[in-house]
C-alpha positions, 0 to 999 in steps of 0.5 A: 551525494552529487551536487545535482543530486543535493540540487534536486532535493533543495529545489524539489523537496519530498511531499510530507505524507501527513499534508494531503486530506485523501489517500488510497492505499493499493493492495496486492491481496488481502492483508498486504495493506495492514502488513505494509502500511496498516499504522499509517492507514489507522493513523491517517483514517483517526485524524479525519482522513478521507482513506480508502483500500483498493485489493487488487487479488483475490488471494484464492491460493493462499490456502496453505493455513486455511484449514482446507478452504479453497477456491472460490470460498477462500476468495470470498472469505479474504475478502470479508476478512479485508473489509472486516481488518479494514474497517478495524482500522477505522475504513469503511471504503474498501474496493476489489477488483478480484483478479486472479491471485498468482497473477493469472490475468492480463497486466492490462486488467489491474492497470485498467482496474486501478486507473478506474478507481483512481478517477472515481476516488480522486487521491492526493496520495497512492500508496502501493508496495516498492516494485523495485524491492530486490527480494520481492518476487511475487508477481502480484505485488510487483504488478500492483506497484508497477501499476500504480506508479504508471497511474500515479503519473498519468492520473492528472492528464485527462486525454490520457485516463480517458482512454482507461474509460475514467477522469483526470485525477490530481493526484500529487504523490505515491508513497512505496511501502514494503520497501529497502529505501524508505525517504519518509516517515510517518510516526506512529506509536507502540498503541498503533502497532498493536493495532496493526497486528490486530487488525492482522493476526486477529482478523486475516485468520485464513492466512495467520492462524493463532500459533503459526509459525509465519505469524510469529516471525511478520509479528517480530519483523513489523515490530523491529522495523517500527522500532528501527525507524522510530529510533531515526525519527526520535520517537517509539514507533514508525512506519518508512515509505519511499515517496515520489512526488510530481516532479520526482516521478519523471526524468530526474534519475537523481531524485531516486 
């Protein structure tokens, strides 16, 4: 570590997740909140968190397990999975703003879209996927976290969300989840986990169902990463972010 580097984090520490009161947790489809981030979510909304998901694609092609259903009626049915996966989790306050999945829409339509919800519920923290995940390829999930890193930094000007039609909100931090290079944790536990996968394999059934082959093998993997950062964290179960406050958001490459 350089010394600037070592200088930044004394002079800037990270934003503890747990410290706000709202949070608004950034999907690309249905189910990528609960496989990302859905522990912290459940964690978050049981100790008297304000806590809202916003599901940024309708996830109509995800028909490969769906049993047949397509279209406009697997839209419909993610998204009552969604609110159903959520409010098990403990959210009742779950938004859409139903762009085509696979990113047929304009860049310009989910920046719009996640500004707007942005102003109305006022978060003190997003969270949204890593976009500078290496592996990832979906444009979906890339649009969406590119989206709410620009927002997330942009959302206290006022003259700046204006001219995306809504207010300044002070929001204070971004949390990646689904990514390479967590820098917080949040500690979970083995009921939370479980929890988790309920809300996921239980629910999400268009996507999971009961058997598959890809349900197994997300079961296994959120169960060894809950496992590996529990282990950093001295505890049985956790949940890593990469979290940016204001002052890492901007013209500070060493606060990567």
């Amino acid at each position: 570590m350089s010394f600037t580097s070592l200088a930044v984090k004394i002079a800037a520490p990270l934003p503890k997740i747990e410290q706000y009161d709202r949070y608004l947790f950034i999907g690309p489809h249905p189910d990528d909140i609960e496989i990302g981030a859905g522990a912290t979510a459940a964690k978050l909304a049981a100790e008297g968190k304000t806590v809202a998901f916003l599901v940024c694609c309708d996830g109509r092609f995800g028909d490969g397990a769906s049993g047949g259903v397509k279209g406009d009626a697997l839209a419909a049915l993610r998204k009552e999975e969604a609110v159903r996966s959520a409010a098990y989790l403990g959210i009742k306050d779950v938004r859409f703003l139903d762009l085509c999945d696979g990113g047929f829409y304009r860049k310009e339509e989910m920046i719009d879209g996640i500004a707007r919800a942005v102003g109305d519920f006022a978060p003190d923290m997003i969270f949204a996927p890593d976009p500078l995940s290496k592996s990832e390829s979906h444009p979906d999930h890339l649009n969406a976290g590119l989206a709410a890193r620009r927002i997330a930094n942009f959302a206290p000007y006022p003259g700046i969300m204006e001219r995306y039609g809504t207010k300044a909100a002070d929001v204070k931090a971004i949390a990646f989840y689904m990514t390479a290079h967590p820098n917080r944790y949040v500690k979970t536990s083995p009921a939370l986990l479980t929890k988790q996968k309920e809300a996921v394999f239980d629910i999400h059934k268009s996507q999971y169902p009961d058997g598959s082959d890809e349900a197994k093998s997300i079961s296994l993997y959120l169960s060894l990463r809950s496992g590996e950062f529990g282990v950093r964290n001295l505890c049985r179960a956790a949940e890593g972010f990469r979290v940016q406050g204001r002052t890492q958001m901007h013209c500070l490459p060493e606060a990567e």
